[in-house]
C-alpha positions in Angstrom: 1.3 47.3 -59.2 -2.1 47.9 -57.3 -3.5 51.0 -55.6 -3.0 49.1 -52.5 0.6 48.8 -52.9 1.6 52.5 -54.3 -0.1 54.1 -51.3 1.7 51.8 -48.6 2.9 54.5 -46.0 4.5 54.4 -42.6 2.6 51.7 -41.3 0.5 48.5 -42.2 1.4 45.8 -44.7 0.3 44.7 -48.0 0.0 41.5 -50.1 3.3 40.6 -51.6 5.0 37.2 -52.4 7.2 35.6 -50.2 10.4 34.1 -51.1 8.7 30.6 -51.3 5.5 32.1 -53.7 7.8 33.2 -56.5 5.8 31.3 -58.9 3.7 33.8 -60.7 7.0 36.0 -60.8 8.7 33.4 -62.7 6.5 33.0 -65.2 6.2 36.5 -65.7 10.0 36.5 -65.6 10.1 34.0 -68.5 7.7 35.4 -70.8 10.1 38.8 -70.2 12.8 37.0 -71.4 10.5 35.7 -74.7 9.6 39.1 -75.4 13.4 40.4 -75.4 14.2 37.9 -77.7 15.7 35.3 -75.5 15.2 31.6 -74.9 14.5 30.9 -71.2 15.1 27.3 -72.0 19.1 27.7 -73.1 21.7 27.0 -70.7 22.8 30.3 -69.2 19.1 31.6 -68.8 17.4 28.2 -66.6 17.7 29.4 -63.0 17.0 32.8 -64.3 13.6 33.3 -63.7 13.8 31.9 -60.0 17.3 34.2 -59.6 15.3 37.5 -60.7 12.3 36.7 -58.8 13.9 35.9 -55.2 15.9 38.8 -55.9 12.8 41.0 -56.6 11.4 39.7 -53.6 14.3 40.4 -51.4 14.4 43.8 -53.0 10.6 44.7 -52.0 10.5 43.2 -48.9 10.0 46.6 -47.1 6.5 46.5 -48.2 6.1 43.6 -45.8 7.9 45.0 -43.1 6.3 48.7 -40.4 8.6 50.7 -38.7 7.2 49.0 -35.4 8.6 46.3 -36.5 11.4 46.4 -37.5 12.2 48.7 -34.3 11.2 46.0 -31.8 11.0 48.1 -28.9 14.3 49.5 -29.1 13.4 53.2 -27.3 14.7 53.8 -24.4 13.4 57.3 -22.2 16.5 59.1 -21.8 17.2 62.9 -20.6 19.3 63.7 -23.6 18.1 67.0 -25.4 20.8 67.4 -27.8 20.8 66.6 -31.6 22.1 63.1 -32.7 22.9 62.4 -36.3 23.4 59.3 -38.0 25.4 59.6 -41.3 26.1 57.9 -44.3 23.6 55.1 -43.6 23.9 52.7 -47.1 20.8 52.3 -49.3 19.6 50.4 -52.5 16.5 50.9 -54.2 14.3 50.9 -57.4 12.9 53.4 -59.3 8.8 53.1 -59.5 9.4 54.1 -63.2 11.8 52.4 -64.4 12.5 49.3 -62.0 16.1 49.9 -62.3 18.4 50.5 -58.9 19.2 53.9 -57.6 21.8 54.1 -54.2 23.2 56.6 -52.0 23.4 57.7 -48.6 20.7 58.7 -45.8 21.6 61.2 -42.8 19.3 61.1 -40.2 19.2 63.7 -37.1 17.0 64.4 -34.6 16.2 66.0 -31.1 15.1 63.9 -28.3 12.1 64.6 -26.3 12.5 62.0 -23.5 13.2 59.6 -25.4 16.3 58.0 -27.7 16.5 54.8 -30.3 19.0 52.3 -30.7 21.2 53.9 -33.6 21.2 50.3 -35.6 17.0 50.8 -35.8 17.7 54.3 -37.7 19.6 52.3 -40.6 16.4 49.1 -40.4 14.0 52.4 -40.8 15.7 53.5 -44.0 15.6 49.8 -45.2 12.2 49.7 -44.8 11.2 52.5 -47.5 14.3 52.2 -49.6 13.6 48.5 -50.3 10.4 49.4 -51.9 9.7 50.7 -55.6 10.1 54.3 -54.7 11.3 57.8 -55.8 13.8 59.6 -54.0 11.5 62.3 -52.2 8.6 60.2 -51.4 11.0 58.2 -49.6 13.2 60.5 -48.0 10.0 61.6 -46.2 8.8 58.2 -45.4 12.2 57.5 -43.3 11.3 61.6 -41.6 7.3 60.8 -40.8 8.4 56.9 -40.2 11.0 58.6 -37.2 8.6 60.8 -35.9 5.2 58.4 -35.2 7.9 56.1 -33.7 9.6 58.0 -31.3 7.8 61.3 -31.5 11.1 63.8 -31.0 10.9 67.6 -30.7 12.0 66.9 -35.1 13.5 65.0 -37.2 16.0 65.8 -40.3 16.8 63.7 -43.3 19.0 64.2 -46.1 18.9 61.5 -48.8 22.1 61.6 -51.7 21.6 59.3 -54.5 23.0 58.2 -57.9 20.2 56.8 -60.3 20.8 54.3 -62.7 17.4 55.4 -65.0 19.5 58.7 -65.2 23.2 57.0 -65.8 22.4 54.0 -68.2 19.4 55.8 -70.3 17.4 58.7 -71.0 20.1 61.5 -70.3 23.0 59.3 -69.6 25.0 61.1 -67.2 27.3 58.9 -66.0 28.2 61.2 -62.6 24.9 63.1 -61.4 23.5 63.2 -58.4 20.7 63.7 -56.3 19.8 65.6 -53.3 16.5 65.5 -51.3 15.6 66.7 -47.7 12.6 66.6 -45.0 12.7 68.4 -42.1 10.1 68.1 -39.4 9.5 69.6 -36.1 12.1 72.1 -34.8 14.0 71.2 -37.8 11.3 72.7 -40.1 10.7 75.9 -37.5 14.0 76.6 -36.3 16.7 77.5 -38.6 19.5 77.4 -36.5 18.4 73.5 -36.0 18.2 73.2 -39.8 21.7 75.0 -39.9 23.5 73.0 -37.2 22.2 69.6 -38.8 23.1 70.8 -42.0 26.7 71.7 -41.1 27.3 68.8 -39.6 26.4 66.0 -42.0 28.7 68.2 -44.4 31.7 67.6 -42.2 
């Protein structure tokens, strides 16, 4: 993976294959398969290489995707002053390590300042950096930062819980860890009673 691609932030794009340019991925799929031992050209293993690298496409498509994007306008100026919290948004993403899946939940709150999102854009945000090849606290302040150049609140909370599979199937092997990662930004950073109240409430 180039430079170009490990330091993709909150916005721009970078070169990666579309779902119809899989070609190079396939053949790099199929020499994979050599070097584990396997024959690419037996039965089970044909559609393989295409399988993995659609998959692997569909998987990292957030680094073709910016939060502008994906949010298509959807903020609307609005009076509200009060925290909202979206919880237990789904996610599914890889490791940057180990290329093998890790998957939780994001909660996302944050205080308006004239202006509020469509909720369904908070969950397309998370997509964005989760469908990358990530680690858990880069990310978790991606989907913070990517929140705050967008709709630029008085702050923004995120708490990220995840299970990782380079934890549960290797290395360590424990089956039922877990981990836990935050950003606070704004008046979630300076005000502890914000940071409190956010808290309390994605516990309940």
């Amino acid at each position: 993976m180039n430079n170009e691609i490990q330091n993709a932030g909150t916005k721009g794009t970078v070169t990666h294959p579309d779902e119809n340019g899989t070609g190079d991925l396939e053949d790099l799929i199929r020499q994979v398969l050599i070097g584990l031992g396997e024959d690419p050209e037996r039965h089970g293993l044909l559609r393989t290489p295409v399988r993995i690298a659609k998959a692997l496409t569909f998987l990292t498509s957030g680094y073709k995707q910016t939060v502008e994007e994906v949010v298509e306008g959807a903020i609307f100026p609005d009076d509200c002053d009060e925290m909202v919290i979206v919880k237990d948004v789904e996610f599914y993403s890889q490791c940057e390590h180990h290329m093998l899946p890790f998957f939780g939940r994001v909660h996302v709150g944050y205080v308006p300042d004239g202006k509020i999102i469509g909720l369904s854009k908070i969950a397309r945000i998370v997509d964005v950096f989760a469908r990358r090849l990530q680690v858990q606290e880069r990310m978790t302040g991606q989907i913070a930062d990517g929140l705050m150049d967008i709709l630029s609140p008085r702050g923004v909370g995120v708490v990220v819980e995840a299970s990782h599979f380079c934890m549960m199937m290797r290395g360590v092997q424990k089956q039922n860890s877990s981990t836990l990662s935050s950003a606070m930004r704004g008046i979630f950073q300076g005000d502890a009673r914000t940071r409190m109240e956010f808290m309390d409430l994605i516990r309940r």
